[in-house]
N, C-alpha and C positions, 0 to 999 in steps of 0.2 A: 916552304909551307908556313902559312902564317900560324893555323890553327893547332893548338897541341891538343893529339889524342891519344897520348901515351897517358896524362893524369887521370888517376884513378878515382872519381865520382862513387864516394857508399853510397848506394840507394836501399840497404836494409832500412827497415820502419819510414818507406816511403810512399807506401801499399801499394809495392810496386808485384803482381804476376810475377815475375822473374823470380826475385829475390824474398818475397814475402809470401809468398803465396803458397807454401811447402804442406800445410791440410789440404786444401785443395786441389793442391799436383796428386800426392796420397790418393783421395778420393777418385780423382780422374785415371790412376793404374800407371802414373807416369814412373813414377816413384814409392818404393818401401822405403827408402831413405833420402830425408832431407835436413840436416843442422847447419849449422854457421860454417862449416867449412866445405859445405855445397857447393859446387862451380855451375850454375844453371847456362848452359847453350845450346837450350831447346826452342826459342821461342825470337822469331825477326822483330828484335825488338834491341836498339841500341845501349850502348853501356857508354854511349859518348858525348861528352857535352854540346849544345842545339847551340845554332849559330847566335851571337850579341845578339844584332837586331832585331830578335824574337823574343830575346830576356826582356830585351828594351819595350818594347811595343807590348807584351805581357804586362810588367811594370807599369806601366802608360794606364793600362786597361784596369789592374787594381786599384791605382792610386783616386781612380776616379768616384770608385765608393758603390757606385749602384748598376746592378748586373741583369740588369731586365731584358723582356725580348727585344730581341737584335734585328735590324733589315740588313740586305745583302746591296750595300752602296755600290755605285757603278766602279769603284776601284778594285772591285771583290773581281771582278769577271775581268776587269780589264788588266789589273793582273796576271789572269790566269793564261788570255788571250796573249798577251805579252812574251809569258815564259816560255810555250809552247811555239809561238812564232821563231820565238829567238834558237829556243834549244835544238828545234824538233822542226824547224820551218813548216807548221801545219798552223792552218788559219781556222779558224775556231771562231763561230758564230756568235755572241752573246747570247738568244734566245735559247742555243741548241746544249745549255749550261744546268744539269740541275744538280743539287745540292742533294747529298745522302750521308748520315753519320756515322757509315762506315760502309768499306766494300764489300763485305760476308754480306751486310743487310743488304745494297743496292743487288747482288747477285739473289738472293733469296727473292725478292720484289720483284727482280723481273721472270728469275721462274715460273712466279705466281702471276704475273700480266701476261707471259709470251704465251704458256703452255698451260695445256688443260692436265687433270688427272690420268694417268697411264700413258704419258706422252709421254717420248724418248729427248735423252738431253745427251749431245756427246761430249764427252770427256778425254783427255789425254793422259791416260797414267802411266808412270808414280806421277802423282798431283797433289797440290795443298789440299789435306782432307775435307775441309769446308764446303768446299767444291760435289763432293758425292754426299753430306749431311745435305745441305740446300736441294737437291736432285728429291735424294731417297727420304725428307720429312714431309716431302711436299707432294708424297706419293707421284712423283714420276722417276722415269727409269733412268738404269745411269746406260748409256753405252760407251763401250772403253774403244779407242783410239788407239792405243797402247803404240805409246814410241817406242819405235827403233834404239836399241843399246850394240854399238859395234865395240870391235875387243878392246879398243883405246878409251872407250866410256863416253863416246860422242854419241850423241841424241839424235835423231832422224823422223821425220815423220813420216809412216804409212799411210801416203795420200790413196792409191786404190782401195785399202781397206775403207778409209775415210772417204771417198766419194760411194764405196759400196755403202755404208750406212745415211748418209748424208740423203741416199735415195730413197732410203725407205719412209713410208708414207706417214708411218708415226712419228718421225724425226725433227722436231720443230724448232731443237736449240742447239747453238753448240757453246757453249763456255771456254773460251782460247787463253791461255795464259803465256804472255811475252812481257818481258825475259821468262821465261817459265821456271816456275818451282816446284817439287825441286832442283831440279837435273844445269840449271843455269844457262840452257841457251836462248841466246836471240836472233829468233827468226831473222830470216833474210828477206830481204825485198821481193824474189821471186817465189819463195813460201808463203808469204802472207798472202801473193797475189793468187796465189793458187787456192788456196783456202779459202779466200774471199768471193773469188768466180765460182767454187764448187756449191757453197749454200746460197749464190743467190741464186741459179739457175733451178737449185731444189727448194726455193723458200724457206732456207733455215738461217735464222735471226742468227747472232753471231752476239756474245757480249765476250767483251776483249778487256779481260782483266791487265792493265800493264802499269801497275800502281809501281813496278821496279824499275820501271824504263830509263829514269834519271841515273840509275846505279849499275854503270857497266865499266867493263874495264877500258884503259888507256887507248887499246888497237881495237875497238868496235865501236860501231854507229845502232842505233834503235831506228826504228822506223817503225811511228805508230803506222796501225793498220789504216785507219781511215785515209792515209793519206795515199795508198798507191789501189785503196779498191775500185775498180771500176765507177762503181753505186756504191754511197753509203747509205742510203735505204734500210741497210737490213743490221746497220751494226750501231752497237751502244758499245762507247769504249767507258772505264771506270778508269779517273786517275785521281793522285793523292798528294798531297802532302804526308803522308802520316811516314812512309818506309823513308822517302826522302829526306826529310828531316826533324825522325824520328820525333813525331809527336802524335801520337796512334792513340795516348791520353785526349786527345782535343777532339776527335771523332770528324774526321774531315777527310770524305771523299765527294768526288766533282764525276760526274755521268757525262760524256757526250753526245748527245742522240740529234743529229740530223736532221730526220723525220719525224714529222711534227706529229702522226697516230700514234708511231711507238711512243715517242712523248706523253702525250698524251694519256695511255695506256700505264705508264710505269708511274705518272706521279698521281692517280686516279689509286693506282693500290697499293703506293706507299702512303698518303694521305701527303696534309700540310706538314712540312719537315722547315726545324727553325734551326740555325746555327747560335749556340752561344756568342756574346763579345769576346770573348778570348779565343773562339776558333777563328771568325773573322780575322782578327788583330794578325792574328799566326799567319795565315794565308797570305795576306797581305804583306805583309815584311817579308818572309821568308821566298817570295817569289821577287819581289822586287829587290831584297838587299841581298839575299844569302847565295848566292851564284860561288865567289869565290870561294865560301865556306864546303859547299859542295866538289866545286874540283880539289879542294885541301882534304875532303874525306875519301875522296875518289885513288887519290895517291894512296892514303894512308889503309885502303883496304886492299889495295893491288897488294901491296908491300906486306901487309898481314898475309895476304895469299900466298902469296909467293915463300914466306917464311912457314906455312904450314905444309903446303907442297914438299917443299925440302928436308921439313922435319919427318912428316910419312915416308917420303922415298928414301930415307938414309935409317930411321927407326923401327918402322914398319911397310919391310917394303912388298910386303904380300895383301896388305889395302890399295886398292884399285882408284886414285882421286887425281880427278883434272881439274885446274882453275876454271872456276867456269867465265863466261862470256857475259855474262850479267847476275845480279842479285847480290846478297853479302852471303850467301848459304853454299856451303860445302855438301856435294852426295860422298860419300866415302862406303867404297864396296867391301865387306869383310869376309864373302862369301869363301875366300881364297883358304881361311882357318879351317876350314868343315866344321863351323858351329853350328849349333842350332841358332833362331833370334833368342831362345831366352838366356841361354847359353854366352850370347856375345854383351844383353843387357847386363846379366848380374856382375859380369866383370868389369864394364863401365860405370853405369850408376850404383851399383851394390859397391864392390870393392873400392874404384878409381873415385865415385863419390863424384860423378860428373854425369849433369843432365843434358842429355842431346834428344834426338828425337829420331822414335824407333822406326825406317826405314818401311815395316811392313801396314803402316799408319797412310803410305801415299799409294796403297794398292799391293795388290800381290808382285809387280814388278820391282818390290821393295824393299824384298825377303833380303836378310842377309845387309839391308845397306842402313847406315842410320845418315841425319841431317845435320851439322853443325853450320851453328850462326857464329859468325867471326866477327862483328860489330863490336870488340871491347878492346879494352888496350891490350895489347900484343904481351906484356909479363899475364896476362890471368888467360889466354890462349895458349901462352905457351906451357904454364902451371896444367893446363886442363890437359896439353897432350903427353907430357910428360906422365901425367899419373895411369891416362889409360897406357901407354906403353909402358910401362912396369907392368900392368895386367897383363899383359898379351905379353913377356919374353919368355917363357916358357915353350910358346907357343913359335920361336923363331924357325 
């Protein structure tokens, strides 16, 4: 491994959400307690330093002095088309490329393009909360999908429940998330294709969140959707730099849409969207130079996995947690104590003084589970489980 991501990066006084942001967690109900010996592992958001070639090309981008509107040069897209060829062998059109400065916003925009008021949007829960905000602010409904949880904590989808609602006439969207968060898995080739045949044959658009897709483990393959659908007609997938190589600061997500209506339709109700010089710059190096940095982070989060797996099942071994198959997020089940959720909080973040994220936050299928981000060096993961298991031996 070339890259060290055991060094510890302080990002206090960096305005950094994570680490600085403890009024505002407060106010949000995240936390009654946040000071300087806070372990925040609520939020997919890395603790690990971004590849050279981004510092560099960042650097590049300062030193130039003047930070005006930016165009999108043909090496912006041809980048992108590159990475995805290479990574993902999926061939990506230049035209069918639009720019959005983030994927909460590109999903919000196409609610508001695909669907009317009182339309149905389906969902799969427990899911990243955003997902049911964008649904429910935008006055349309959520419908739950609700995965499959077998006794080993494998994920499954209820394709008949989902072709039962897929059919209903108010049904217009579905929001899919692969690698999905939070539960970690990544669909299969035969799941996505089922998925894909079910909304086209009922007219329902498909926007395929798979901003994770670069971050899966050693023994698995991603396979975006657009590449085994029949018709992509009907699907907008969203991908990112930002989880990939942590820089969610620069506001860089990329839409693929296909079809040139729904095109059409989404950059009509997001308006004219500009990319800073520094998100450009990011883009650009980090898909052209940062490959090896990524399989160096890739090792280095199996290896955090696999070292918290081992710590649960030998500490706590009545928490229910599988390594998942993709993403850097941990589901960890605590249902196994008979706590209540506030019950399982105030011992974590109250006592242990460690922010994760409360499980019933991705749906009522959540009760009982919270989410931990494992993107930091392995001593301040392992600090963070050590403390909550001090709270919980009582409870052995």
């Amino acid at each position: 491994m070339i890259n060290n991501f055991d060094e510890i990066v302080v990002r206090r006084s960096t305005y950094s959400v994570k680490w600085d942001g403890g009024t505002m967690l407060e106010k949000m109900g995240l936390t009654k307690k946040y000071d300087e010996n806070t372990i925040p592992l609520f939020t997919a958001d890395m603790d690990l330093p971004v590849p050279q070639a981004l510092v560099d090309a960042l650097h590049k981008t300062v030193d130039h002095r003047i930070y005006g509107y930016s165009i999108f040069p043909d090496e912006y897209f041809e980048s992108i088309q590159s990475w995805f060829k290479k990574r993902h062998d999926w061939d990506i059109k230049k035209e069918e490329i639009v720019y959005s400065p983030g994927t909460v916003h590109a999903i919000n925009m196409a609610v508001r393009a695909f669907t009317e008021p009182g339309d149905g949007v389906i969902i799969q829960r427990p899911v990243y909360p955003p997902f049911t905000s964008a649904i429910e602010k935008n006055d349309r409904v959520v419908i739950n999908n609700a995965l499959i949880c077998d006794e080993d904590g494998y994920y499954r989808i209820d394709f008949e429940d989902f072709e039962e609602k897929a059919k209903e006439d108010s049904t217009k969207l579905f929001i899919m998330c692969n690698p999905h968060n939070p539960t970690g898995r990544v669909f299969s080739k035969e799941e996505l294709e089922k998925l894909s045949d079910i909304c086209q044959v009922n007219n329902v658009i498909i926007i395929a969140d798979e901003i994770h897709g670069d971050l899966i483990r050693r023994d698995q393959v991603f396979t975006p959707i657009a590449k085994v659908a029949k018709s992509t007609d009907h699907l907008v997938t969203c991908t990112a730099i930002n989880k990939t190589f942590n820089v969610a600061g620069l506001h860089c997500t990329n839409m693929v849409i296909p079809n040139l209506a729904l095109r059409n339709k989404i950059t009509d109700t997001m308006g004219h969207q500009m990319a800073s010089p520094f998100t450009i710059a990011a883009l650009i190096a980090v898909y052209n130079e940062g490959e090896q940095w990524l399989e160096d982070l890739k090792e280095y989060l199996d290896g955090t996995m696999e070292m918290v797996k081992a710590f649960m099942d030998e500490q706590m071994p009545k928490v229910k947690i599988t390594i998942p198959e993709g993403t850097y997020v941990m589901w960890m089940d605590f249902s196994a104590y008979g706590l209540s959720d506030e019950e399982i909080h105030d011992r974590i973040y109250n006592k242990a003084n460690v922010l994760l994220q409360m499980g019933n936050n991705f749906g009522e299928e959540g009760v009982n589970f919270q989410r931990i981000c494992v993107p930091s060096p392995r001593s301040i993961i392992k600090e963070a489980l050590e403390r909550i298991s001090r709270e919980f031996a009582d409870l052995k």
